[in-house]
C-alpha positions in Angstrom: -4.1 17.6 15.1 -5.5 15.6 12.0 -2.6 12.9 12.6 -3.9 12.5 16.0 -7.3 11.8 14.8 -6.4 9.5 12.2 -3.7 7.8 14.5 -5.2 7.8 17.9 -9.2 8.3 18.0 -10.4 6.7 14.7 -7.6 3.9 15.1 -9.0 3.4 19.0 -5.3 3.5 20.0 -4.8 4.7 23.3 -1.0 3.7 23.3 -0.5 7.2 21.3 -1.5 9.4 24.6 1.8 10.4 24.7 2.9 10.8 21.5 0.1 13.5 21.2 -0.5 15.0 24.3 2.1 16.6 27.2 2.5 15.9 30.6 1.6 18.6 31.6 -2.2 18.5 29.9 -5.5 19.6 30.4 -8.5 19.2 28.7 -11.8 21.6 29.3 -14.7 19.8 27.7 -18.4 21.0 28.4 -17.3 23.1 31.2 -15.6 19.8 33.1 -11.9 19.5 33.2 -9.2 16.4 33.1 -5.9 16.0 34.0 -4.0 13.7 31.4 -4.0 10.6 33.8 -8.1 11.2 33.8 -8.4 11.7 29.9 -5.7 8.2 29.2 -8.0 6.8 31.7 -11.2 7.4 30.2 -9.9 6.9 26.6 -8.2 3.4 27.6 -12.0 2.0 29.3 -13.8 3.3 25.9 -11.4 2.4 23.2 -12.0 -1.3 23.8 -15.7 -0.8 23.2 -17.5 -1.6 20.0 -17.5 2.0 19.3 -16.7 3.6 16.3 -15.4 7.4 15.1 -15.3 8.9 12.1 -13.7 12.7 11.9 -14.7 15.5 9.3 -13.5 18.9 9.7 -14.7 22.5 8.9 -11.7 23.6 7.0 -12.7 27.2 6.8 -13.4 26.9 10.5 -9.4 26.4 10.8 -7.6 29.1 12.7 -3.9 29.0 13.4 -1.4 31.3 14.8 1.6 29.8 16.5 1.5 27.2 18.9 -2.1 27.8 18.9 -5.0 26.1 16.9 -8.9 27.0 16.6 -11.4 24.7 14.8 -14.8 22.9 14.5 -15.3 19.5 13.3 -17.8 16.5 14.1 -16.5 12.9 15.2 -19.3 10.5 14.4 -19.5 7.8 16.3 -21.5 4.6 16.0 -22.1 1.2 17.3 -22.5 -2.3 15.7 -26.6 -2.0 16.5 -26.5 1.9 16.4 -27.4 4.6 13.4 -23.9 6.8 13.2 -24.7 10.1 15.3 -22.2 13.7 14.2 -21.4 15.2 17.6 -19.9 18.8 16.6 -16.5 20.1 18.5 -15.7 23.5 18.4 -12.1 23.8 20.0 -9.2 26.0 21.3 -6.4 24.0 21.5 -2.5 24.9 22.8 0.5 23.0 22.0 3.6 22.7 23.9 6.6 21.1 21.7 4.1 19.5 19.3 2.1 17.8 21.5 -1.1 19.1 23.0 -0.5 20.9 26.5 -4.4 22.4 26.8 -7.4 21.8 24.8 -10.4 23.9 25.7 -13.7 22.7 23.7 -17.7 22.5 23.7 -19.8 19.8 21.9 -22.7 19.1 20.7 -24.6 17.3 21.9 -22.2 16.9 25.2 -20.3 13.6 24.6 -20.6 12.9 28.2 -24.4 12.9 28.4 -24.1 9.9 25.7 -24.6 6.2 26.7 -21.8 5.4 24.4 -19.4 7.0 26.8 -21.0 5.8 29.9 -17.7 3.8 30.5 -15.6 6.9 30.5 -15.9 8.4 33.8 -15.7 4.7 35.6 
């Protein structure tokens, strides 16, 4: 999971989709689901953006037992006329084969309220 962030969110690489995630995905964020083609899709229209993220995670906040893993962490995000804001994840995550096959989180405050992500859903 850290991999992914260092490779794929921080690095703004959407390429890695499916070197982290399965085909068979699906992300629960903020009570509003995706399929994988809808989270590439959304990541591939706000990667290009002057965004920035930054991970930190809650080590002690770390749960694992099998395939599954259960954390918190914040991804701060900025922009090149922006102050940095933390938005906090707390997550439930599944993994199929290594990859992600469901990821089940809240944040706050609710990425998808943000202007930064306004792009996303497009």
């Amino acid at each position: 999971m850290e991999e992914m962030f260092t490779r794929m969110v921080e690095a703004k690489d959407a390429s890695l989709v499916d070197t982290y995630y399965d085909p068979a995905f699906v992300l629960t964020t903020n009570g509003q689901t995706q399929d994988l083609a809808e989270f590439r899709a959304g990541h591939e229209r706000v990667y290009p953006t002057a965004i920035t993220y930054r991970v930190e995670y809650d080590e002690d906040a770390w749960v694992e037992a099998g395939d599954r893993l259960a954390g918190r962490l914040w991804i701060t995000i900025g922009g090149p006329d922006e102050p940095a804001r933390p938005i906090e994840v707390v997550f439930v995550a599944i993994f199929r084969e290594d990859r992600l096959l469901r990821l089940n989180e809240l944040t706050w405050p609710d990425w998808s309220s943000l202007a930064d992500f306004e792009t996303y859903g497009s």
